[in-house]
C-alpha positions in Angstrom: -23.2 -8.6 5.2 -20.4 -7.2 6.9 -17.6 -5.4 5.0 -15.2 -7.4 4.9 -17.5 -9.9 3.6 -17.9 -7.9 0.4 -14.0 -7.6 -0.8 -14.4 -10.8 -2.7 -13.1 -12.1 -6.0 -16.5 -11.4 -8.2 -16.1 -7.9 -6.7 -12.5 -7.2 -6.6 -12.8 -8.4 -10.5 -15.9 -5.9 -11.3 -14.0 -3.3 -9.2 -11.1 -3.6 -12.2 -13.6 -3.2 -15.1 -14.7 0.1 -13.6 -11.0 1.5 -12.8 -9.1 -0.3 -15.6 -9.5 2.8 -18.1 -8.0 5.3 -15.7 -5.1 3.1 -13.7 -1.9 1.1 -15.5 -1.2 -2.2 -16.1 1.8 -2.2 -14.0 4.5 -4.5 -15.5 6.2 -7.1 -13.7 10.2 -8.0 -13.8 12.0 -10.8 -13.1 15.2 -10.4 -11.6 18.2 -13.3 -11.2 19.0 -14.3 -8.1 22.5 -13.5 -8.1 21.8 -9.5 -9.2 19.9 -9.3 -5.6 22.3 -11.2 -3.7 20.0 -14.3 -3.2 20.9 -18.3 -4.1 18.4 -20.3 -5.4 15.6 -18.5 -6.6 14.8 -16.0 -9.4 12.2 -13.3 -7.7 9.4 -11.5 -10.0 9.0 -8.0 -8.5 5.4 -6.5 -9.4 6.5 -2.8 -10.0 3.2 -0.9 -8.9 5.9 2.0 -8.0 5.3 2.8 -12.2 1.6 3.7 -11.4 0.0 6.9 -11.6 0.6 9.1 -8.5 3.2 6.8 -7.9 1.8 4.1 -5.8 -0.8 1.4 -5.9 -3.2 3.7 -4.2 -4.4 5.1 -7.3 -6.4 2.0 -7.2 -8.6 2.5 -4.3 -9.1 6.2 -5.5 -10.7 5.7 -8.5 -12.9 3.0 -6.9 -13.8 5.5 -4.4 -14.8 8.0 -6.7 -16.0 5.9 -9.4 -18.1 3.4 -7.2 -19.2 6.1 -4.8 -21.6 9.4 -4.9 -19.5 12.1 -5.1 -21.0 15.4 -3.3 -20.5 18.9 -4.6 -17.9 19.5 -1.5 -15.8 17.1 -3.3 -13.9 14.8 -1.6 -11.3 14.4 1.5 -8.8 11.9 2.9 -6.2 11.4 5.2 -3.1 9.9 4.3 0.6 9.7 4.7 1.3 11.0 1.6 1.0 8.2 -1.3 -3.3 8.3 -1.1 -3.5 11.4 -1.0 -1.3 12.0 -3.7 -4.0 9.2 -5.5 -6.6 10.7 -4.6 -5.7 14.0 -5.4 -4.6 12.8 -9.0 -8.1 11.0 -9.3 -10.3 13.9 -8.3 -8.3 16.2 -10.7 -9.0 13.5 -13.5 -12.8 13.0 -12.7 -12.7 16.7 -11.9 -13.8 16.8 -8.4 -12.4 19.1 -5.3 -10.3 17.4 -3.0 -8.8 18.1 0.1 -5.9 16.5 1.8 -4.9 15.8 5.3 -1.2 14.5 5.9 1.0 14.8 9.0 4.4 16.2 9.6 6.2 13.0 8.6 5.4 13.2 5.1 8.3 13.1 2.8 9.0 16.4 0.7 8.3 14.5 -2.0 4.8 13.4 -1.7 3.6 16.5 -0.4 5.2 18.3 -3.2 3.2 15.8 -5.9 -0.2 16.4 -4.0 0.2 20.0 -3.8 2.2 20.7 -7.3 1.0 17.9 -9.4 -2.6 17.4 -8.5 -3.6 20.5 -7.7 -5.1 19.5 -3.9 -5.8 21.7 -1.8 -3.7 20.5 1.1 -3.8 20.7 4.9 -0.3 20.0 6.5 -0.7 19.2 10.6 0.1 16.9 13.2 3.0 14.2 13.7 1.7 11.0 12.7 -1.4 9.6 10.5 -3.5 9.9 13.4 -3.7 13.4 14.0 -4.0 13.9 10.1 -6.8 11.7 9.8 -8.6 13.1 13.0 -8.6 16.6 11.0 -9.8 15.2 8.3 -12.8 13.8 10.0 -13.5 17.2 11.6 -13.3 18.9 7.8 -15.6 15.7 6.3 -18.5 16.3 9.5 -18.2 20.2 8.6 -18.5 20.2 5.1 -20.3 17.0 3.6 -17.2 16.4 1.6 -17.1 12.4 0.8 -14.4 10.3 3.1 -11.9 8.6 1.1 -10.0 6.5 3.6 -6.8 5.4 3.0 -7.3 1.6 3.7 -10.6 0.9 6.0 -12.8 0.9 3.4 -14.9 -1.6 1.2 -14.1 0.3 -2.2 -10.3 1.2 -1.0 -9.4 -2.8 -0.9 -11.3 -3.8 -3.8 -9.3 -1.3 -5.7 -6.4 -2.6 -4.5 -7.1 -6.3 -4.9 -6.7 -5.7 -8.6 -3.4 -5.5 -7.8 -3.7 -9.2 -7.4 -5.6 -9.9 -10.3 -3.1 -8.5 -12.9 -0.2 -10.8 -10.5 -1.9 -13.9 -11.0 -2.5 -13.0 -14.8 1.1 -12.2 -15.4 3.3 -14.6 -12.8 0.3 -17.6 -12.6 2.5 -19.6 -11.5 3.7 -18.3 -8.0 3.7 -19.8 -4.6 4.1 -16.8 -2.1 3.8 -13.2 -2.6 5.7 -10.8 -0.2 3.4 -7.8 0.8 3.7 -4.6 2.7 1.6 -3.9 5.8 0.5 -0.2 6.8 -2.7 -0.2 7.5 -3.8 -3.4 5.6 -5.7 -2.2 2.8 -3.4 -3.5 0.2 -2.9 -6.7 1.4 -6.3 -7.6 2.2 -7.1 -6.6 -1.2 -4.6 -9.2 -2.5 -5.5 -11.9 0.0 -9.4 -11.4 -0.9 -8.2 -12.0 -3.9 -6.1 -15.2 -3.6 -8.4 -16.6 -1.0 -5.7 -19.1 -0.1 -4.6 -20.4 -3.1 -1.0 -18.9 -2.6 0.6 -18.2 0.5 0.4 -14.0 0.6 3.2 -12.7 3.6 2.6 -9.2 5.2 5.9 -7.5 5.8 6.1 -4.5 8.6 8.5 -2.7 10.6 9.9 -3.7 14.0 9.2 0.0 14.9 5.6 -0.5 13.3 3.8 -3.9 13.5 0.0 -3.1 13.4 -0.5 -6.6 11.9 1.4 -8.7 13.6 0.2 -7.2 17.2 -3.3 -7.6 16.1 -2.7 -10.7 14.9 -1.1 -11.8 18.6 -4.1 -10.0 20.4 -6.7 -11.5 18.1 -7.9 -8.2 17.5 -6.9 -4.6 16.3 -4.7 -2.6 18.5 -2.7 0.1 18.7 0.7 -0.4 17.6 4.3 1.1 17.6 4.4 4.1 14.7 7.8 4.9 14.4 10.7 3.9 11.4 12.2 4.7 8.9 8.4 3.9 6.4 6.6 6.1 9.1 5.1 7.8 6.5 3.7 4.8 4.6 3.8 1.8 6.9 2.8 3.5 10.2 -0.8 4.3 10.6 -1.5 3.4 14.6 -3.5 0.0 14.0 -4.6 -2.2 11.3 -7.9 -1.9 9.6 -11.2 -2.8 11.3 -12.4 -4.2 7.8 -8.9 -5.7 7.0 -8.2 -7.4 10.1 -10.9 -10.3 9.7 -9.5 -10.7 5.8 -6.5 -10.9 6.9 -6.7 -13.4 9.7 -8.5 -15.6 7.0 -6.2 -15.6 4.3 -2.3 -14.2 4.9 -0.3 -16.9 6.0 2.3 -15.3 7.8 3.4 -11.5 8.7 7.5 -10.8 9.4 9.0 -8.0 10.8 12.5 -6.1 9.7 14.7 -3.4 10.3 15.1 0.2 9.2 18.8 -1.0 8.5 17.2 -3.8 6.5 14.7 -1.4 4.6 17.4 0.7 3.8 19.7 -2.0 2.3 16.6 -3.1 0.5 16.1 0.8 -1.1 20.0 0.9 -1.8 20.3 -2.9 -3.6 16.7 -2.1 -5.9 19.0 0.7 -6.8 21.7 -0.4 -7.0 21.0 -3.6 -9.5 17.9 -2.7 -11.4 17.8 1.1 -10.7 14.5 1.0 -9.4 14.1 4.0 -6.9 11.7 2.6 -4.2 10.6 4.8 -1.1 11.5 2.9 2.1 7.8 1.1 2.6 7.7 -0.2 -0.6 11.5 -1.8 0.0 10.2 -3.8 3.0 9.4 -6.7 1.2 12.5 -7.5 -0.5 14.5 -6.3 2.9 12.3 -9.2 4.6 14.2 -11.3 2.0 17.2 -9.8 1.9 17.7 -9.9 5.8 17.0 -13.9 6.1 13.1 -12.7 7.8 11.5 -14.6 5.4 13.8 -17.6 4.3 11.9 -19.2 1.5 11.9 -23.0 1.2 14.0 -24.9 -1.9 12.3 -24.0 -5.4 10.0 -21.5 -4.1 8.5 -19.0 -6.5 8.5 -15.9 -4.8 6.8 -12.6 -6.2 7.9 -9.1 -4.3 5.1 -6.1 -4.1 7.8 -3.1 -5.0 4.3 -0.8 -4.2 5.5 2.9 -4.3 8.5 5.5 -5.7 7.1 8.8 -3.8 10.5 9.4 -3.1 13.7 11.9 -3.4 16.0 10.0 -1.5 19.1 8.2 -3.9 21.7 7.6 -1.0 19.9 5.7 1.3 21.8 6.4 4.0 20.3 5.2 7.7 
């Protein structure tokens, strides 16, 4: 069975037994239209900003480390900052060594939570995702430690497929959930998990759009890595495992602006005081900016998926 094959419903719904004790239930808010700028419709946001570490990630971490052997080197990932911050926080709960990778590009912020809050021990080098992730493959084949990747992996997108689970259960009736795109592990978690049944849309950066190139070239490639979500949103290429998940099951993938993102960051602020970092704003900036124009009476649900943040101007 290939991989992808695996990140189904049965197992996305197993995957959230096993994690359930150690992750939230992240609470969902409806906003009205008029507060966001928007005619017509009343969006839900999902806020998975309000989840430990700070990001959905802590998802995939604990399904890595709970569904997976665990060697005495511990374990080690590569990350832009927000899974390695999870998996930081879920080795230090299951009490396992970890060691991070991220690249130059990472916000103060969430290297200041992997090395202060979690207690990682942390490897700072390179100046994109790549290069981090390259060390970390050299420090995995060295030591025996266990690879936690960030969103190429069977256990990382069932984890994250629960965030669709606890959507459908709280906001059953939606008809199109906006989703950010890095790497793809969150989304083809969520699209595994809707199989269909609601119209899921992958939001990206202009200056970063691993989906929607692979999606043109029928297969992975290497993309743009640049913007203002570099450190989130900007991994080289979509996922191997995600790719075929998401060719199957996301409807649609748009791209916007930095400008966009950063009105995005400054209006979640603004109206509901809900600090998002600037990858996590790219859904409701594909909104926001007319790149997704949704159709009369359309229930829309937004993915706010991370706060890993010190930013509060959000000046471009």
């Amino acid at each position: 069975m290939a991989a992808s094959e695996s990140i189904t419903r049965t197992a996305i719904a197993a995957t959230y037994e096993r994690i359930r004790q150690h992750i939230r239930r992240t609470p969902v808010l409806e906003v009205h239209a008029e507060d966001l700028g928007l005619e017509g419709f009343a969006p839900t946001l999902k806020l998975e900003l309000t989840q430990h570490s700070g990001s959905f990630k802590a998802r995939g971490a604990f399904a890595n480390l709970l569904l997976r052997k665990v060697p005495s080197a511990g374990v080690a990932a590569a990350s832009g900052g927000n899974h390695g911050a999870a998996v930081a926080y879920a080795a230090m709960r299951l009490r396992h060594k970890a060691r991070i990778f991220v690249p130059e590009i990472s916000s103060p912020a969430k290297i200041a939570r992997i090395r202060g809050a979690h207690g990682a021990d942390l490897a700072v080098g390179g100046k994109l995702y790549a290069e981090a992730l390259a060390a970390c493959e050299a420090y995995i084949a060295e030591t025996g430690a266990l690879s936690v990747h960030a969103f190429d992996q069977a256990e990382t997108m069932l984890g994250a497929g629960s965030v669709g689970l606890e959507i459908e259960a709280q906001v059953p009736n939606l008809d199109t959930l906006l989703v950010a795109v890095g790497g793809g592990g969150l989304i083809g978690g969520i699209a595994a998990w809707y199989e269909g049944r609601i119209k899921v849309v992958g939001v990206e950066p202009r200056l970063a759009p691993t989906l929607h190139m692979a999606l043109a070239a029928g297969r992975p490639v290497d993309a743009p890595a640049g913007g203002i979500a570099a450190d989130s949103l900007a991994p080289k290429r979509i996922g191997e495992r995600v790719f075929p998940i998401a060719r199957r099951h996301v409807a649609t993938v748009v791209l916007v602006e930095d400008g966009a993102i950063a009105n995005a960051q400054r209006t979640l602020w603004e109206k509901t005081r809900i600090v998002a970092e600037p990858g996590a704003a790219a859904p409701l900036a594909a909104l926001l900016s007319e790149a997704y124009v949704p159709r009369q009476g359309e229930r829309i649900g937004i993915l706010i998926s991370g706060a890993n943040t010190t930013a509060v101007s959000f000046d471009l």
